[in-house]
N, CA, C and O atoms as CSV, one atom per row, in Angstrom:
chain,resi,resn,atom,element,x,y,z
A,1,UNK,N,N,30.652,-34.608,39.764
A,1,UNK,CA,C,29.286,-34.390,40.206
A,1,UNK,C,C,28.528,-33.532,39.203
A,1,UNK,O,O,27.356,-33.834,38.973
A,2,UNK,N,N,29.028,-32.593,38.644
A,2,UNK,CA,C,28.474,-31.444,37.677
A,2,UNK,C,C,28.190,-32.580,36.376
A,2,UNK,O,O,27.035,-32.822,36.027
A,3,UNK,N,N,28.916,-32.981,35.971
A,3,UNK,CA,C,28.768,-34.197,34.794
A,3,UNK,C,C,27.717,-34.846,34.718
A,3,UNK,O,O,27.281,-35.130,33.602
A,4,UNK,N,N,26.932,-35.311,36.074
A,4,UNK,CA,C,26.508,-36.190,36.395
A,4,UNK,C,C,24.596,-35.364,36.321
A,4,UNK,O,O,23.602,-35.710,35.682
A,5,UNK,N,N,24.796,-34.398,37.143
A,5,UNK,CA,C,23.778,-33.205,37.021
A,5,UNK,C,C,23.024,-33.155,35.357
A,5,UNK,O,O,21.944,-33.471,34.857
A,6,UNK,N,N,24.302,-32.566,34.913
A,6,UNK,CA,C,24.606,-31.902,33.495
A,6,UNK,C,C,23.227,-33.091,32.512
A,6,UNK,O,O,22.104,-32.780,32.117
A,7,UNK,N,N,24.116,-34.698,32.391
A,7,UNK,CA,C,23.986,-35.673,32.079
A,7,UNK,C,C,22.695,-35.902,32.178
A,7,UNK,O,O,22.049,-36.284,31.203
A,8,UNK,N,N,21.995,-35.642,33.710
A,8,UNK,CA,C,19.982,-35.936,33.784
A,8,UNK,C,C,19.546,-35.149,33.229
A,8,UNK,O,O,18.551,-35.601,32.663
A,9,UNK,N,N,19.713,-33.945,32.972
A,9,UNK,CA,C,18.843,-32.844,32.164
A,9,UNK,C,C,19.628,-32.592,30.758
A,9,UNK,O,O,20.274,-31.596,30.431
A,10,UNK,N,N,19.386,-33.766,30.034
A,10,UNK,CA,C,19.672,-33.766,28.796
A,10,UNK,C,C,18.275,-33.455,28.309
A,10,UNK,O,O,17.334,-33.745,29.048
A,11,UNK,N,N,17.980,-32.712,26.762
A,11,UNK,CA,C,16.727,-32.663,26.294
A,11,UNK,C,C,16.119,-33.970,26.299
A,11,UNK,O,O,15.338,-34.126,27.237
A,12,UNK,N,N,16.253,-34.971,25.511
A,12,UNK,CA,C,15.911,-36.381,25.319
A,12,UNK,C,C,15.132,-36.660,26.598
A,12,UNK,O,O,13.915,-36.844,26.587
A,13,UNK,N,N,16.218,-36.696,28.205
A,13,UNK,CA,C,15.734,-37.185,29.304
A,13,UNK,C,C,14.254,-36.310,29.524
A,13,UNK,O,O,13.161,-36.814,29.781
A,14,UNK,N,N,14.556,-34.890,29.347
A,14,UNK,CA,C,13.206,-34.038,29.878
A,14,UNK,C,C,12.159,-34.343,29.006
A,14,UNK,O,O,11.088,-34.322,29.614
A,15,UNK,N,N,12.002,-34.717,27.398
A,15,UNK,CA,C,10.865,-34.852,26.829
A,15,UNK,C,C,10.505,-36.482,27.056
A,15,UNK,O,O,9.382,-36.752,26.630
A,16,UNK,N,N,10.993,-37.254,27.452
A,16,UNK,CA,C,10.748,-38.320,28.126
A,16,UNK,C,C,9.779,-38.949,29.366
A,16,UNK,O,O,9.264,-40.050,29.558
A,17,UNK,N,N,9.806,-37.540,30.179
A,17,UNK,CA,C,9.352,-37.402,31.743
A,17,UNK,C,C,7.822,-37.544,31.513
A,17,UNK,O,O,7.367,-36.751,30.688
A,18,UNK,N,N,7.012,-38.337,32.041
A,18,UNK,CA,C,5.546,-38.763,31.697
A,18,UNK,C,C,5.057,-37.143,31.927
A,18,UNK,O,O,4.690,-36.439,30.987
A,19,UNK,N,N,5.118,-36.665,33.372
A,19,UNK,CA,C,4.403,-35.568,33.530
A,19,UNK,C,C,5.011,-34.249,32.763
A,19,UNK,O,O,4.227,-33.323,32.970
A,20,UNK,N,N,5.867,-33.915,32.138
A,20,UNK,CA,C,6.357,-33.182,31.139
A,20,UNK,C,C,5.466,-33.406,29.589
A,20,UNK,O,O,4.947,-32.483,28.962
A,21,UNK,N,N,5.455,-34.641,29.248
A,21,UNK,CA,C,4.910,-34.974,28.190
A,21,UNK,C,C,3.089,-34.610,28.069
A,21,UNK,O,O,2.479,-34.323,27.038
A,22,UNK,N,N,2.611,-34.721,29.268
A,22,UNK,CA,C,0.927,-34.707,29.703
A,22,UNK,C,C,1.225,-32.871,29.643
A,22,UNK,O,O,0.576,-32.488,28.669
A,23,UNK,N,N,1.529,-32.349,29.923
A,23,UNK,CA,C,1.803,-30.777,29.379
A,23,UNK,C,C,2.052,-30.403,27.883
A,23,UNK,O,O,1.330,-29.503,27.454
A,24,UNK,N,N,2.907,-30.919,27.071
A,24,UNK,CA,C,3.979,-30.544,26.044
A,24,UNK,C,C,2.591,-30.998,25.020
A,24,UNK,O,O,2.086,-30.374,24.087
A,25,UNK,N,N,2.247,-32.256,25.581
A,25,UNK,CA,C,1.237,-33.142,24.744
A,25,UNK,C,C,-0.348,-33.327,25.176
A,25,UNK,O,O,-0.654,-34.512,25.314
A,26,UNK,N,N,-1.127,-32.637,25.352
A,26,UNK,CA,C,-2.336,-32.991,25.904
A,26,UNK,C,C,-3.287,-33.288,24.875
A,26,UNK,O,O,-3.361,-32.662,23.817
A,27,UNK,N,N,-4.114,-34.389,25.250
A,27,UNK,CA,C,-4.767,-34.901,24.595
A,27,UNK,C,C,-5.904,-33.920,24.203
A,27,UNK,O,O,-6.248,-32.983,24.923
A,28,UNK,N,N,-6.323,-34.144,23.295
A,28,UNK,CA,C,-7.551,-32.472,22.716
A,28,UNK,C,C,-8.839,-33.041,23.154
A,28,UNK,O,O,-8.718,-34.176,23.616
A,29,UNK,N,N,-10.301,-32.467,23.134
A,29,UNK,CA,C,-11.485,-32.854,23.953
A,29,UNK,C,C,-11.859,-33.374,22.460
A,29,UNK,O,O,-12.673,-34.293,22.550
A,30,UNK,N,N,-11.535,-33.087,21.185
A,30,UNK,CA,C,-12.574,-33.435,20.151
A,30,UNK,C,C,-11.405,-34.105,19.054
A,30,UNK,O,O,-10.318,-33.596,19.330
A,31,UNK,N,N,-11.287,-35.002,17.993
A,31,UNK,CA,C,-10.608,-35.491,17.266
A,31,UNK,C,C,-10.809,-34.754,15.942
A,31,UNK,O,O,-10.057,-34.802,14.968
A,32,UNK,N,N,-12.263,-33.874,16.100
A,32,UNK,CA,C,-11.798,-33.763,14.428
A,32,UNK,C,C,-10.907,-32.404,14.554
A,32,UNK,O,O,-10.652,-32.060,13.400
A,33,UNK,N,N,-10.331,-31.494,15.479
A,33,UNK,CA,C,-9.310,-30.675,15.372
A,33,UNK,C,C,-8.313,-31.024,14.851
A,33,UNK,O,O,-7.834,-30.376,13.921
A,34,UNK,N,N,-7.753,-32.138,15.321
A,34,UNK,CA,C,-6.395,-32.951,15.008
A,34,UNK,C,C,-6.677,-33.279,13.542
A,34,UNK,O,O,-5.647,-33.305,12.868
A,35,UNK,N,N,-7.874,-33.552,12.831
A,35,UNK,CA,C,-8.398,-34.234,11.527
A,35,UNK,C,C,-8.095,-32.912,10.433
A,35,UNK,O,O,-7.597,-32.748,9.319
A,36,UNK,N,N,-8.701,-32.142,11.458
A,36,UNK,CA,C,-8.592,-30.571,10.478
A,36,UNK,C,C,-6.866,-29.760,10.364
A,36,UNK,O,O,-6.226,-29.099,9.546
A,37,UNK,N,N,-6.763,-30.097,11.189
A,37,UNK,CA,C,-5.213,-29.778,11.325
A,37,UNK,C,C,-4.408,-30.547,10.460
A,37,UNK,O,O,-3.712,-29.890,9.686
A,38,UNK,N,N,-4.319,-31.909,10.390
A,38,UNK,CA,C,-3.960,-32.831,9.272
A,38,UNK,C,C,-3.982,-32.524,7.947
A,38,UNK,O,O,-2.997,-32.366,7.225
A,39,UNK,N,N,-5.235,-32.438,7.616
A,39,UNK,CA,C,-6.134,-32.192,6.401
A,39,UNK,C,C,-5.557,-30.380,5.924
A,39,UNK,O,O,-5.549,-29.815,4.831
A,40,UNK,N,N,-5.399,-30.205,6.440
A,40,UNK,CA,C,-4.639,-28.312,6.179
A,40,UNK,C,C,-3.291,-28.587,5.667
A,40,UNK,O,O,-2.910,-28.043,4.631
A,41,UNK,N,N,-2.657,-29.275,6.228
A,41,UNK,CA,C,-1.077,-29.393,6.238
A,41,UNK,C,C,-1.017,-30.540,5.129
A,41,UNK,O,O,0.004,-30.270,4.497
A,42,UNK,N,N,-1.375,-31.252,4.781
A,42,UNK,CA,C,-1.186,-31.967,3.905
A,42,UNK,C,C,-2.071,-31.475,2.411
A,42,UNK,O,O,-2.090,-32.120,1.363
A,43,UNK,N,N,-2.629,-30.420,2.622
A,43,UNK,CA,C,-3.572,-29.390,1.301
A,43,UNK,C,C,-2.173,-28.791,1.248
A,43,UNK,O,O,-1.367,-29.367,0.517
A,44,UNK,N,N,-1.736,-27.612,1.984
A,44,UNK,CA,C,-0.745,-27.151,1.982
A,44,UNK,C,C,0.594,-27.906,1.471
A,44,UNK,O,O,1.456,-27.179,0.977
A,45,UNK,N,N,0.856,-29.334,1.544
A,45,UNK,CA,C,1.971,-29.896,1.164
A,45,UNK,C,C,1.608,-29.737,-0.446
A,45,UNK,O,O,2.305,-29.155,-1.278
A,46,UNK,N,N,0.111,-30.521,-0.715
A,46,UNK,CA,C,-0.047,-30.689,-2.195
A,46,UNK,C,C,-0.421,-29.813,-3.258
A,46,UNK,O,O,-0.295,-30.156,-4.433
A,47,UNK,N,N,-0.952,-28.507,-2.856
A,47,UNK,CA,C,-1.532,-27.333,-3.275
A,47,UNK,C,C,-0.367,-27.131,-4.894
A,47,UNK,O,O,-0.782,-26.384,-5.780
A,48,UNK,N,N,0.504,-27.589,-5.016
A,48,UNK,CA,C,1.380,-26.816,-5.759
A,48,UNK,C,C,1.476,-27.611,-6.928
A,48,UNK,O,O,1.748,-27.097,-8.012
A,49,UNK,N,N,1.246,-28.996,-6.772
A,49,UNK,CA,C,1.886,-30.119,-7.554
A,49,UNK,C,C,0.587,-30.167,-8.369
A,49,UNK,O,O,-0.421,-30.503,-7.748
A,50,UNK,N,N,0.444,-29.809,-9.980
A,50,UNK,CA,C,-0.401,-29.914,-10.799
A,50,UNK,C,C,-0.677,-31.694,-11.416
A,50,UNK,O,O,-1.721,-32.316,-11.614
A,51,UNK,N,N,0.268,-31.943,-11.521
A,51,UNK,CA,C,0.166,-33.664,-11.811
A,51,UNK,C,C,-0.390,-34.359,-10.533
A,51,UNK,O,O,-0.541,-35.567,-10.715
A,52,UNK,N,N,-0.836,-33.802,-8.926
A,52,UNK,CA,C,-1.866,-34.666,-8.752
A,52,UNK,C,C,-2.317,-34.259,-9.039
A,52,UNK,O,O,-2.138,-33.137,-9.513
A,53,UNK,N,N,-3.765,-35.206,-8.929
A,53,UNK,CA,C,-4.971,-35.162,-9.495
A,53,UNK,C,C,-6.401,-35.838,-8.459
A,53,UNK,O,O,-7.467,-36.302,-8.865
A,54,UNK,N,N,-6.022,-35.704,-7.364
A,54,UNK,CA,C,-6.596,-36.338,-6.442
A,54,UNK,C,C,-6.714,-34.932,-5.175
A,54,UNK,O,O,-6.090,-33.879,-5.310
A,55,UNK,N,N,-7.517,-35.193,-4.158
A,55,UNK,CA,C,-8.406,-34.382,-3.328
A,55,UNK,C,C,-8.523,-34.689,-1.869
A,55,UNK,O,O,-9.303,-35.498,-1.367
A,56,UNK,N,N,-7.525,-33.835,-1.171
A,56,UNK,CA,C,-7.900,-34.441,0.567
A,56,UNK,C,C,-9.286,-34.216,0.740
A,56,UNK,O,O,-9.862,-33.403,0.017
A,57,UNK,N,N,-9.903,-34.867,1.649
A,57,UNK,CA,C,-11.564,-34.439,1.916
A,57,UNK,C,C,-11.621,-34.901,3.995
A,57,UNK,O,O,-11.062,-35.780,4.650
A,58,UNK,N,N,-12.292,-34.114,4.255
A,58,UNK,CA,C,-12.897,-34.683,5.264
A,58,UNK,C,C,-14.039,-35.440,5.724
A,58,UNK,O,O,-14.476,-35.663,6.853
A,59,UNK,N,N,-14.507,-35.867,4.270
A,59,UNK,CA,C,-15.617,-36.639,4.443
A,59,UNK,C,C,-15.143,-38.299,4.970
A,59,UNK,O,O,-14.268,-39.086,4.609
A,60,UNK,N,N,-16.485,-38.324,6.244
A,60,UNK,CA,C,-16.267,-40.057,6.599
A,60,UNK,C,C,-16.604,-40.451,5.869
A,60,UNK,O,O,-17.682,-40.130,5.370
A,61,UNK,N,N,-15.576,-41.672,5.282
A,61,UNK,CA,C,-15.808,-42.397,4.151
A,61,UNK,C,C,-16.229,-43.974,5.174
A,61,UNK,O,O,-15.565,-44.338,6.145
A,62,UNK,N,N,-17.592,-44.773,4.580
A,62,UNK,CA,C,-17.895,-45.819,5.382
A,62,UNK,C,C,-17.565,-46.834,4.162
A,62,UNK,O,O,-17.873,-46.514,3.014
A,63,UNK,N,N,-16.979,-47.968,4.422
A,63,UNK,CA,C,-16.621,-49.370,3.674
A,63,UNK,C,C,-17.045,-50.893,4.249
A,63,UNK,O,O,-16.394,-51.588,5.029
A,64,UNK,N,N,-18.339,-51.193,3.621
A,64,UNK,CA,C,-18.517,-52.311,4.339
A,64,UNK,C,C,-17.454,-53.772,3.342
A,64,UNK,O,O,-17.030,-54.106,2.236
A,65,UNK,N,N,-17.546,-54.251,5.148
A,65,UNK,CA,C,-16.531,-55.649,4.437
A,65,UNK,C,C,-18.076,-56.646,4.854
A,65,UNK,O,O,-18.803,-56.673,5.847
A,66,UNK,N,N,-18.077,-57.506,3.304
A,66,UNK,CA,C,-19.332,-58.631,3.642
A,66,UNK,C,C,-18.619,-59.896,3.215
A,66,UNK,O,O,-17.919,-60.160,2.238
A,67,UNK,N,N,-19.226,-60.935,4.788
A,67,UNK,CA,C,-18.964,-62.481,4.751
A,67,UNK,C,C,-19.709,-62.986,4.412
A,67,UNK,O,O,-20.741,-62.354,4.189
A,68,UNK,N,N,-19.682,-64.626,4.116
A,68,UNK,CA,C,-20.641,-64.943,4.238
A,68,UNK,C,C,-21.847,-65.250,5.105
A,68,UNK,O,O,-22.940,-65.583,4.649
A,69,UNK,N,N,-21.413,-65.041,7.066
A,69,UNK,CA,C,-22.266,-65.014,7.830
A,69,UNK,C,C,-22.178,-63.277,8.424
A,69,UNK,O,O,-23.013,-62.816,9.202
A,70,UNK,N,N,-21.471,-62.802,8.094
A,70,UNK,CA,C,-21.120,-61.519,8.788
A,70,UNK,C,C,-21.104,-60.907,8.077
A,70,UNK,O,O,-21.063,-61.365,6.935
A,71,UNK,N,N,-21.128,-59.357,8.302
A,71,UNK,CA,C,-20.936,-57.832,8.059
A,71,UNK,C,C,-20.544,-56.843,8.742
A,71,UNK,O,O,-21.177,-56.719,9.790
A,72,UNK,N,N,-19.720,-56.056,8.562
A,72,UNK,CA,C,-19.291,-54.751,9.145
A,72,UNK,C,C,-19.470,-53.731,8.702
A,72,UNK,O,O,-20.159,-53.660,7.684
A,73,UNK,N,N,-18.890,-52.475,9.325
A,73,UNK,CA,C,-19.412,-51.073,8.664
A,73,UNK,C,C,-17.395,-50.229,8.884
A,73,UNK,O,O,-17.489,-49.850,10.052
A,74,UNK,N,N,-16.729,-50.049,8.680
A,74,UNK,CA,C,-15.627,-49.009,9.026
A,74,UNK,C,C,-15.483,-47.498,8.479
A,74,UNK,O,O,-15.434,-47.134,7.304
A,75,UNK,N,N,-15.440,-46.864,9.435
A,75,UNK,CA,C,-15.606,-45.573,8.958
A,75,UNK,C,C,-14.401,-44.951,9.207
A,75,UNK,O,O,-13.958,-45.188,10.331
A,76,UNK,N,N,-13.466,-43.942,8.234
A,76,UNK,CA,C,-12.428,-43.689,7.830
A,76,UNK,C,C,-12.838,-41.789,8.410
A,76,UNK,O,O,-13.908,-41.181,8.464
A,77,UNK,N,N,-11.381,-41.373,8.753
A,77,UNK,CA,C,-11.644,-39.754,9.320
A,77,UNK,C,C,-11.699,-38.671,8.221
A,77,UNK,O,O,-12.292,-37.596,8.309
A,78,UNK,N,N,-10.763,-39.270,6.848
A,78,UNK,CA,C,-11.020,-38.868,5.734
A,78,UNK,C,C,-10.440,-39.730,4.881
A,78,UNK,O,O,-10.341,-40.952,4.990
A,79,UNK,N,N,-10.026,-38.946,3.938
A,79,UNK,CA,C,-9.419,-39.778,2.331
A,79,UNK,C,C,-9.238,-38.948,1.684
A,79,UNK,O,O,-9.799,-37.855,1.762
A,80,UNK,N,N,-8.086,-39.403,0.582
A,80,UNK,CA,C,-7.261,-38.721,-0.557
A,80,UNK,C,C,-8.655,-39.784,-1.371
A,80,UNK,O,O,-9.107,-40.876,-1.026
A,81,UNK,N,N,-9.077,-38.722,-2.745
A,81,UNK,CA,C,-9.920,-39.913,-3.528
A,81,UNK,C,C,-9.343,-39.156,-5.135
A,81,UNK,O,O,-8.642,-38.150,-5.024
A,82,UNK,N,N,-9.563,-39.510,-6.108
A,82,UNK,CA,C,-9.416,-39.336,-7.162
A,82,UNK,C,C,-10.697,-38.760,-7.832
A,82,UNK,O,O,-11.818,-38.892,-7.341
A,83,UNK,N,N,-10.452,-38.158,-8.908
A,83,UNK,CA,C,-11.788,-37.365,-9.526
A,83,UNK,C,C,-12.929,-38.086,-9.809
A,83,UNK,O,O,-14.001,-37.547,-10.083
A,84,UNK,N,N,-12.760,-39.216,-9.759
A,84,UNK,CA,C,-13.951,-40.011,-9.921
A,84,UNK,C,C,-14.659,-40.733,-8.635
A,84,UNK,O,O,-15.590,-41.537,-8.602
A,85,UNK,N,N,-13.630,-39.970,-7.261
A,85,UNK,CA,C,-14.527,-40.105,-5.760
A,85,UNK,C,C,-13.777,-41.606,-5.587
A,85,UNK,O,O,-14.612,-42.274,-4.977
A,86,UNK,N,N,-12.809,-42.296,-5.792
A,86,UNK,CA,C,-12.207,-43.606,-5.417
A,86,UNK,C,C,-11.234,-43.035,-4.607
A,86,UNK,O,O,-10.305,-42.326,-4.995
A,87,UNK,N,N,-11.572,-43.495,-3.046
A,87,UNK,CA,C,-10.602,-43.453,-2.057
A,87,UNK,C,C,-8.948,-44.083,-2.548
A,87,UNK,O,O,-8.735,-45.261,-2.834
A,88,UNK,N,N,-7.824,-42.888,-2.553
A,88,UNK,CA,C,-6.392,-43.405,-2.391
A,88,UNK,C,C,-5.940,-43.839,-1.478
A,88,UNK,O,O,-5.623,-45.025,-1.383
A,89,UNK,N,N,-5.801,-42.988,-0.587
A,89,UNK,CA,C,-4.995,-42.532,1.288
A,89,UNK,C,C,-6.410,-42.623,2.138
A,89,UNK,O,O,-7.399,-41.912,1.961
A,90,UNK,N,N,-6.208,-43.953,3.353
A,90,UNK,CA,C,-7.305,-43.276,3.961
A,90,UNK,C,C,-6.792,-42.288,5.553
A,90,UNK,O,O,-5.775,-42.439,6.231
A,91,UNK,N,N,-7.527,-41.659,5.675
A,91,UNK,CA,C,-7.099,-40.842,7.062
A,91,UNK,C,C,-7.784,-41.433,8.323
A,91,UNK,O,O,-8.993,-41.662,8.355
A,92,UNK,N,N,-7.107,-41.621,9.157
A,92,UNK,CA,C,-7.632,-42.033,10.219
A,92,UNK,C,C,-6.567,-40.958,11.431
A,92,UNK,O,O,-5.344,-41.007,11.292
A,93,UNK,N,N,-7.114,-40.152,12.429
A,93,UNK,CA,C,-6.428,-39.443,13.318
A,93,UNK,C,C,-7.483,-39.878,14.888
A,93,UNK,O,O,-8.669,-40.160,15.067
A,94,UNK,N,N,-6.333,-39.738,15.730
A,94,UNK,CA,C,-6.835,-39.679,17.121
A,94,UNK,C,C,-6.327,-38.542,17.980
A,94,UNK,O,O,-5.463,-37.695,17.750
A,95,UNK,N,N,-7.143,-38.767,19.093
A,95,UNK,CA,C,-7.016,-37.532,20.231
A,95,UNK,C,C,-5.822,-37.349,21.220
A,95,UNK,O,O,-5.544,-36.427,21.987
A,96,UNK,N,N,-5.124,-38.700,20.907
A,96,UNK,CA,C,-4.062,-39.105,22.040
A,96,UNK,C,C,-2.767,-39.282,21.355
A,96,UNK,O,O,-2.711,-38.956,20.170
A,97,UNK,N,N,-1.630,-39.793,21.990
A,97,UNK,CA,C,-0.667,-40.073,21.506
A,97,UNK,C,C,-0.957,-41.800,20.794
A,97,UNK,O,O,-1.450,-42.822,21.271
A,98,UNK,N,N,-0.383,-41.462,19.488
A,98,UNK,CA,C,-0.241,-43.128,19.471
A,98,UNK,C,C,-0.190,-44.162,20.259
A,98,UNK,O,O,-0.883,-45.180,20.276
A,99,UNK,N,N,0.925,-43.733,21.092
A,99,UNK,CA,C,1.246,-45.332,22.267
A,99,UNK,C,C,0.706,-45.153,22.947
A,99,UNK,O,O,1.177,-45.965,23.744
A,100,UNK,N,N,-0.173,-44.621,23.540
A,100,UNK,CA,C,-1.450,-44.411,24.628
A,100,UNK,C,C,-2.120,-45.604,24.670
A,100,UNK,O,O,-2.243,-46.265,25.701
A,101,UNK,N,N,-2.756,-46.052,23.122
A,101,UNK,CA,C,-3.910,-46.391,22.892
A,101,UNK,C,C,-3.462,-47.257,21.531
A,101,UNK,O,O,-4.304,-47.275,20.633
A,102,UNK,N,N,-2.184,-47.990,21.296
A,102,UNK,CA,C,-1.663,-48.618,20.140
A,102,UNK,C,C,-2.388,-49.622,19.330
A,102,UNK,O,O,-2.585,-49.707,18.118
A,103,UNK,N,N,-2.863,-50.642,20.722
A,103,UNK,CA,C,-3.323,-52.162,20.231
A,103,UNK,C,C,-4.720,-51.717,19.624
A,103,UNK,O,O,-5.089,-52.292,18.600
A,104,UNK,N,N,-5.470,-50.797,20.148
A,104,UNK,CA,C,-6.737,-50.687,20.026
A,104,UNK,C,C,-6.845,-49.564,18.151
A,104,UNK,O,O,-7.620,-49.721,17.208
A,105,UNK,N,N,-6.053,-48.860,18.283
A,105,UNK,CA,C,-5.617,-48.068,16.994
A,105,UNK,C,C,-5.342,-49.057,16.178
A,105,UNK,O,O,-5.918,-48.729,15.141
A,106,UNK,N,N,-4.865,-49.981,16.013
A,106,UNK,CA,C,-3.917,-50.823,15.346
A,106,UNK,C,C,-4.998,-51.848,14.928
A,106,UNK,O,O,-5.039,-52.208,13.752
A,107,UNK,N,N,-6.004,-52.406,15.970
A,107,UNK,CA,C,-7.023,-53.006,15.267
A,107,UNK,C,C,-7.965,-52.308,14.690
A,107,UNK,O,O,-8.769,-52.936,14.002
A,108,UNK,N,N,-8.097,-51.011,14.800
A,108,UNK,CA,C,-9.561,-49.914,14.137
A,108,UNK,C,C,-8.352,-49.986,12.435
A,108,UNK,O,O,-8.583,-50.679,11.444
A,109,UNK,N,N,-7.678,-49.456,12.548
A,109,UNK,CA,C,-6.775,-49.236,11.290
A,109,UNK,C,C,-6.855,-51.077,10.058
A,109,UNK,O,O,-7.223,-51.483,8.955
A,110,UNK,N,N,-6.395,-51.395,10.965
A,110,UNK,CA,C,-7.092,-53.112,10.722
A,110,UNK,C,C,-7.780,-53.702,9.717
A,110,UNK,O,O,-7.452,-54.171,8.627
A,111,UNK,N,N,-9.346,-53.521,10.614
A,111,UNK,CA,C,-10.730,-53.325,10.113
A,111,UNK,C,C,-10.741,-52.554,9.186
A,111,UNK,O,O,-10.954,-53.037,8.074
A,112,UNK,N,N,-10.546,-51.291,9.292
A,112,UNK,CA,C,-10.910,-50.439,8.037
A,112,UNK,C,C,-10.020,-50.672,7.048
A,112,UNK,O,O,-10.433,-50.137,6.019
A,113,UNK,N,N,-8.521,-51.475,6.811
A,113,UNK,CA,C,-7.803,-51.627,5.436
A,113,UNK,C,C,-8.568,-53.128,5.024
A,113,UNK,O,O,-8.128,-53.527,3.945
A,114,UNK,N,N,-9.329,-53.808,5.462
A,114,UNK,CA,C,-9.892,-54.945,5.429
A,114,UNK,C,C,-11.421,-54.449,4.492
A,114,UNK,O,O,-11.837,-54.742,3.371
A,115,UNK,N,N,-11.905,-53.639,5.518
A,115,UNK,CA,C,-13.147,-53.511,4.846
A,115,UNK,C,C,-13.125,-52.693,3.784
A,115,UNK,O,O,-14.156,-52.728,3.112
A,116,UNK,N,N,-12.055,-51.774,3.319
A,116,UNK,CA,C,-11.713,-50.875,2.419
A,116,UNK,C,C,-11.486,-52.089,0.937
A,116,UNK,O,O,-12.068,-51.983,-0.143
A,117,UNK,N,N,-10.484,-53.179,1.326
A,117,UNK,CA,C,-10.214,-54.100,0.007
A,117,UNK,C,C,-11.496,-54.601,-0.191
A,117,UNK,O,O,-11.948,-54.366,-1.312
A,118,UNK,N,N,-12.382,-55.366,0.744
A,118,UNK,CA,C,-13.246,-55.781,0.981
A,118,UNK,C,C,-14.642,-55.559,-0.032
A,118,UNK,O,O,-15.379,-56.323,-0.655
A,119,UNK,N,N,-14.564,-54.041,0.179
A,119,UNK,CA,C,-15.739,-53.087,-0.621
A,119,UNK,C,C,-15.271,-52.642,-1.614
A,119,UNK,O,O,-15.934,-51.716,-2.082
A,120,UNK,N,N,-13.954,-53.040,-2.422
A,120,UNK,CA,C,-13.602,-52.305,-3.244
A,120,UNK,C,C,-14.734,-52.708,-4.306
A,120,UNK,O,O,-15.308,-53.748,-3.986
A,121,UNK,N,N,-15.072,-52.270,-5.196
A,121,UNK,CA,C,-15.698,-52.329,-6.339
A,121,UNK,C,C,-14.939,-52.630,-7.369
A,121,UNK,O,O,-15.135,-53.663,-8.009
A,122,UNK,N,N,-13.875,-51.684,-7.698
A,122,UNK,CA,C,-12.866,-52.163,-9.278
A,122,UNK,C,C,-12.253,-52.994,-9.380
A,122,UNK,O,O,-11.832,-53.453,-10.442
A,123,UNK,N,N,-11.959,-53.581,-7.783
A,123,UNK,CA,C,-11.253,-54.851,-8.148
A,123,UNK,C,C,-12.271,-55.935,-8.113
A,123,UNK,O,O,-11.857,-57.029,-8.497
A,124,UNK,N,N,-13.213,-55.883,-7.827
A,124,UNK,CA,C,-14.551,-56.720,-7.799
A,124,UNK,C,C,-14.526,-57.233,-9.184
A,124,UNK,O,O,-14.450,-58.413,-9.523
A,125,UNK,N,N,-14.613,-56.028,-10.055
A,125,UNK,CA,C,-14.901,-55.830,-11.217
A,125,UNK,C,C,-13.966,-56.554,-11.550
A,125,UNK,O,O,-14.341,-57.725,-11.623
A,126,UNK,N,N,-12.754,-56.395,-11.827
A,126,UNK,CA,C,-11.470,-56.847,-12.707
A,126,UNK,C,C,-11.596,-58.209,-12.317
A,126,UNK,O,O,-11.598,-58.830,-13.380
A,127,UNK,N,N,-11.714,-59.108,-11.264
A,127,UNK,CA,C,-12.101,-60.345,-11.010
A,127,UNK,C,C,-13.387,-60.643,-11.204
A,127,UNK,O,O,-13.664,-61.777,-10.812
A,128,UNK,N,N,-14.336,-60.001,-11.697
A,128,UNK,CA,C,-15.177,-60.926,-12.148
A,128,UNK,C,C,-14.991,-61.036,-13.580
A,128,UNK,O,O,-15.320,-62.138,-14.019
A,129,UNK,N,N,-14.506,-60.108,-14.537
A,129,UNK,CA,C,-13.887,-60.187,-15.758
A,129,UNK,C,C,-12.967,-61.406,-16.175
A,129,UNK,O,O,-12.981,-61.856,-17.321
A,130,UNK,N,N,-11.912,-62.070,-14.846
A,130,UNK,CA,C,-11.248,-63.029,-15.180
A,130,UNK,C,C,-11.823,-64.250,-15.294
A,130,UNK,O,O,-11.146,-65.222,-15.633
C-alpha cells in the first residue's frame, strides 16, 4: 500500500496535475514581459562572444509577403539582425504555455517564416542577378 501512495506523488505525476500547473505556470496579463525576459537572457548568453556580430533587439520587425492577388503584413516580437539591420533569428514569444494555444502559434510562426523569405530583399537580389 505505501508503494502504491509513494508511486502517485512522484515529482513528474505532481507537475503534471492541470491545477498545479495553472499555479507553477500562470499565464502573464502582457507578452512583452515574457519578450523582455527572453531578450535579457539571451543578451546575457551572447554578451561575451566577440565574433558575433549581430544584435538582439526588441523592435517589431513587419515583413510583407506579396502575391499576385494578395498581401500580408507579419509582425515578429523581435530579431537577432546583423550590422547592416538584416533580420537572423526571428523572436516570436507568447503569454501562455505553448500547448495551450499550439495550432494557432504554429500558424502565426508560419506566416511570419513565409512572409520573412517572401520580403527578403538579398535574395530578391541574387535571383534577379541569375
Amino acid at each position: 500500500m505505501e508503494s502504491q501512495v509513494l508511486s502517485s506523488l512522484r515529482p513528474q505525476s505532481l507537475l503534471e496535475s492541470p491545477s498545479l500547473d495553472k499555479i507553477l505556470h500562470p499565464p502573464t496579463k502582457d507578452e512583452q514581459i515574457v519578450n523582455t525576459a527572453l531578450l535579457l537572457f539571451l543578451n546575457a548568453l551572447t554578451i561575451h562572444f566577440r565574433e558575433i556580430t549581430s544584435t538582439w533587439t526588441l523592435h517589431r520587425k513587419a515583413f510583407i509577403a506579396k502575391f499576385k492577388q494578395a498581401e500580408y503584413e507579419a509582425r515578429t516580437d523581435g530579431y537577432l539582425h546583423d550590422y547592416s539591420g538584416n533580420p537572423k533569428i526571428l523572436l516570436e514569444v507568447k503569454p501562455v504555455k505553448r500547448k495551450e494555444k499550439q495550432t494557432f502559434i504554429q500558424m502565426q510562426e508560419g506566416a511570419q517564416m513565409v512572409a520573412w523569405i517572401a520580403s527578403d530583399d538579398h535574395a530578391a537580389q541574387k535571383a534577379n542577378k541569375t
